[in-house]
N, C-alpha and C positions, 0 to 999 in steps of 0.2 A: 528243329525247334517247333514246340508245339504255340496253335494261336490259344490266342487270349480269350475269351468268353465275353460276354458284355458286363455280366456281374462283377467279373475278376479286375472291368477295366474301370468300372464307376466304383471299387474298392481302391486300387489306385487312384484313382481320383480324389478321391477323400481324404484319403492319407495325404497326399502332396497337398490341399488344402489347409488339413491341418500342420503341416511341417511350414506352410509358409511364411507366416509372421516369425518364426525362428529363423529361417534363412536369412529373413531382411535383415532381423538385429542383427544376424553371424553377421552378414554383406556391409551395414552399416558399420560395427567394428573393426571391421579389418579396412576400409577406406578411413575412420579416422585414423587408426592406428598408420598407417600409409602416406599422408596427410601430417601426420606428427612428425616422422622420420625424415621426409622431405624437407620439411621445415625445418626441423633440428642439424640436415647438412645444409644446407643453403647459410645460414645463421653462424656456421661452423668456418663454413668459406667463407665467406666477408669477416667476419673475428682475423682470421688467419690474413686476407687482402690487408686489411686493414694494419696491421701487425707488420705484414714486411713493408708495407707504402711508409709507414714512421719510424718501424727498428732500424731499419738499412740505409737512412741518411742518419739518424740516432745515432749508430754505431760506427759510420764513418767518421763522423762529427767528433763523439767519444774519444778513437783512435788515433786523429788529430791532436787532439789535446794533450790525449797521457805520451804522445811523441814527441810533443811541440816540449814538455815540461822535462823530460826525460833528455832531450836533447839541447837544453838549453843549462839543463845542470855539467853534463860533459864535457870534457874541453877540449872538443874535436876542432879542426878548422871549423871554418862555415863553410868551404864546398861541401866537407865529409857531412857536417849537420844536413845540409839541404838535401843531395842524395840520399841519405839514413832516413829523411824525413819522407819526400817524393815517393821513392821507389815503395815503400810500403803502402804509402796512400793509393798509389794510383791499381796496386794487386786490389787492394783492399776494394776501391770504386770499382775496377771489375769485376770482382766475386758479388757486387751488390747488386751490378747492373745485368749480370749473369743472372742472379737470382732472381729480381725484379723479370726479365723477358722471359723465362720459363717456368715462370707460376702461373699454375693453372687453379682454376675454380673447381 
């Protein structure tokens, strides 16, 4: 490797002066750009939080009902009603509470 001259290094020099106010906007843009995306997942995650904290008592709620209506037109005993009813309910509160503790942000 040969050395550099003094002229060859105050040319370097010059050049990286003038490249610098380039670089800041390059550096500037890519931290907003950075900054945007963070913020566009963060914002994505709490939508979604948010989402299963009211869909999954929502949709148990829901599942209730069209059971409750569905099993009150049939003309099961009432133990068969309450089991037909129960037993789904309570898959269904697992699956919710299942999904609830392993949601992640």
């Amino acid at each position: 490797m040969s050395k550099i001259t003094e002229s060859e290094l105050d040319t370097l020099f010059a050049e990286l002066s003038k490249l610098q106010p380039e670089m800041k906007s390059i550096q500037e843009e890519v931290i907003a750009v950075v900054r945007h995306d963070l913020l566009k997942k963060t914002l994505v995650a709490w939508i979604k939080l948010i989402g299963v904290c009211f869909g999954v008592p929502l949709a148990v709620m829901l599942y209730g009902f069209v059971l409750y209506q569905v099993m009150d037109v049939l003309s099961f005993p009432k133990t068969l009603k309450v089991v037909c009813m129960v037993v789904p309910m309570l898959i269904t509160l697992l699956a919710g509470a299942r999904r609830v503790y392993t949601y992640q942000i």
